[in-house]
C-alpha positions as CSV (number, residue, x, y, z in Angstrom):
1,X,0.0,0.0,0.0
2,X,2.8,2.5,0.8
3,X,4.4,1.9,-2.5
4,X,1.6,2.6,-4.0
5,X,1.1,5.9,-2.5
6,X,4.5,6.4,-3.4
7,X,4.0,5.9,-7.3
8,X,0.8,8.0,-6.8
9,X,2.3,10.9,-7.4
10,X,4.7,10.2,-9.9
11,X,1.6,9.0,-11.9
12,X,-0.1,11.9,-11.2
13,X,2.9,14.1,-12.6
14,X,3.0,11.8,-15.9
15,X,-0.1,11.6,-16.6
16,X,-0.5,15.4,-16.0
17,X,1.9,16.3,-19.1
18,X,-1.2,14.8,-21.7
19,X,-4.0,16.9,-19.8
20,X,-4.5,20.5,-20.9
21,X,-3.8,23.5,-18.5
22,X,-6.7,24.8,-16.7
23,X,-8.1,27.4,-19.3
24,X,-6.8,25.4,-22.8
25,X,-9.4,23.2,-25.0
26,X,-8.0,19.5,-25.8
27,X,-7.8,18.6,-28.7
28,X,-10.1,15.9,-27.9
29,X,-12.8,18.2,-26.7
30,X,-12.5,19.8,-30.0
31,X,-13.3,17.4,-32.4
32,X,-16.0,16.4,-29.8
33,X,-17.3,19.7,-30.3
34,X,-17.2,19.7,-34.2
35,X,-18.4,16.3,-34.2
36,X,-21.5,17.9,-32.2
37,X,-21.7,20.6,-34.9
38,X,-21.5,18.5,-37.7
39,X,-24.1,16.3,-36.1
40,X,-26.6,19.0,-35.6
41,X,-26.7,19.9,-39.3
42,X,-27.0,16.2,-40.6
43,X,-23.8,16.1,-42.0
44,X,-23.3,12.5,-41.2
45,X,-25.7,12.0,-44.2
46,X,-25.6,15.4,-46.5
47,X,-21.4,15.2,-46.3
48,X,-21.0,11.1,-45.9
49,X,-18.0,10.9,-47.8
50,X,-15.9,13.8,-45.5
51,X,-18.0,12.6,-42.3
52,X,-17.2,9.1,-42.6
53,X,-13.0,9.0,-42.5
54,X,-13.8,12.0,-40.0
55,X,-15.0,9.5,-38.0
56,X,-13.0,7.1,-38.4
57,X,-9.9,9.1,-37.4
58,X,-12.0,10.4,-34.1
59,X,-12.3,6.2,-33.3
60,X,-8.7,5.6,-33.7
61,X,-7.8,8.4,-31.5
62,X,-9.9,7.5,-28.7
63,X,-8.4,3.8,-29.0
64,X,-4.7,5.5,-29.3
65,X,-5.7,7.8,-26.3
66,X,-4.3,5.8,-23.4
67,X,-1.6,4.2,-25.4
68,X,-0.1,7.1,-27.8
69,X,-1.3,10.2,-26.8
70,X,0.6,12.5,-29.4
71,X,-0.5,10.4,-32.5
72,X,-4.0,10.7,-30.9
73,X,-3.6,14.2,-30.5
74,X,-3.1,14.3,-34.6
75,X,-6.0,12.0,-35.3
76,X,-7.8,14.3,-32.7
77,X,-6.9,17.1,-35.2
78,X,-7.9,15.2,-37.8
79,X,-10.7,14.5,-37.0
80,X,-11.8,17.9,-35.7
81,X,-10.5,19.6,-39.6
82,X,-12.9,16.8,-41.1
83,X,-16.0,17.4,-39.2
84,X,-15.6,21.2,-39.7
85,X,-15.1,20.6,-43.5
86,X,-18.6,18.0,-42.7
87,X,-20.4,20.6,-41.2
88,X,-19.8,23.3,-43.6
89,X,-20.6,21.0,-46.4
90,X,-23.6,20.0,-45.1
91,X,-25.0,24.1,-44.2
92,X,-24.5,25.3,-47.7
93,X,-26.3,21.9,-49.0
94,X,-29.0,22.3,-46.5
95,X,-28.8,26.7,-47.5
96,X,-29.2,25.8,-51.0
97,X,-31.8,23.5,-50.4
98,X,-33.5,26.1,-48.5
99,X,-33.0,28.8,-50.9
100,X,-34.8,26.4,-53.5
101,X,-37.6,25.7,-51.6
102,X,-38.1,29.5,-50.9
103,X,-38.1,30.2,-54.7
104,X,-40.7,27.2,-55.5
105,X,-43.0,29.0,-52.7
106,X,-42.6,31.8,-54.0
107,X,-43.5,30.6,-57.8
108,X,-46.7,29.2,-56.1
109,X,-48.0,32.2,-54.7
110,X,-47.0,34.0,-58.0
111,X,-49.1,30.8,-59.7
112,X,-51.9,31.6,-57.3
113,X,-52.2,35.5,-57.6
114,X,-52.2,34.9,-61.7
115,X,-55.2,32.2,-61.3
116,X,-56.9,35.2,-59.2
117,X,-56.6,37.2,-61.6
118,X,-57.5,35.1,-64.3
119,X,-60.7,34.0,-62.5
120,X,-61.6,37.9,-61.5
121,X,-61.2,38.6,-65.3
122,X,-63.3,35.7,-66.2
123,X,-65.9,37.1,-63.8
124,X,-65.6,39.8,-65.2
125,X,-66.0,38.7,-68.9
126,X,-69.1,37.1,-68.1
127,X,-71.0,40.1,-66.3
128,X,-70.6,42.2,-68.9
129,X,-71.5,39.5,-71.3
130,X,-74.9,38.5,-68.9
């Protein structure tokens, strides 16, 4: 037991040199966040083909975490740059999308006002003709 009180602090001092400073975003935390982003935006499906190795760099890092944490750092990175790239793929998709839908309504009510029109004139045509 005393020994391992002992190592207790060296292991704290180690394991302290992976953990960020109190103030300073992980990388880890990052790509979380971006994943989170990417996520709320349905970029897992509008951006598959970015998402998808995105994701799969994330995995690897959390498996190289405990065992290599500077090559998970990287992936961390990786990861993070790929579900931006996700994300931003996916809002412009899902912008353009929306920009097309507001044109098609917008061609409806234009359809709608002519067929007014049309009727009112029709209605008119016929009281002048009754």
């Amino acid at each position: 037991m005393k020994k391992l009180l002992l190592l207790a602090p060296i292991l704290v001092f180690f394991g302290c040199k992976t953990v960020p400073q109190k103030g300073e975003v992980s990388s880890r935390d990052k790509a979380l966040a971006a994943l989170e982003s990417a996520r709320s935006v349905k970029a897992d499906v509008a951006a598959k083909d970015i998402f998808d190795p995105a994701f799969a760099a994330f995995n690897e890092a959390e498996s190289l975490a405990s065992s290599s944490p500077a090559e998970a750092d990287k992936k961390y990175t990786t990861a993070e740059t790929g579900f931006t790239s996700a994300y931003n793929r996916a809002r412009d998709l899902r912008s353009a999308a929306q920009n097309e839908l507001d044109k098609a309504k917008q061609e409806i009510r234009n359809a709608e006002n002519d067929a007014a029109e049309l009727e009112e004139s029709r209605r008119a045509a016929e009281a002048l003709e009754g």
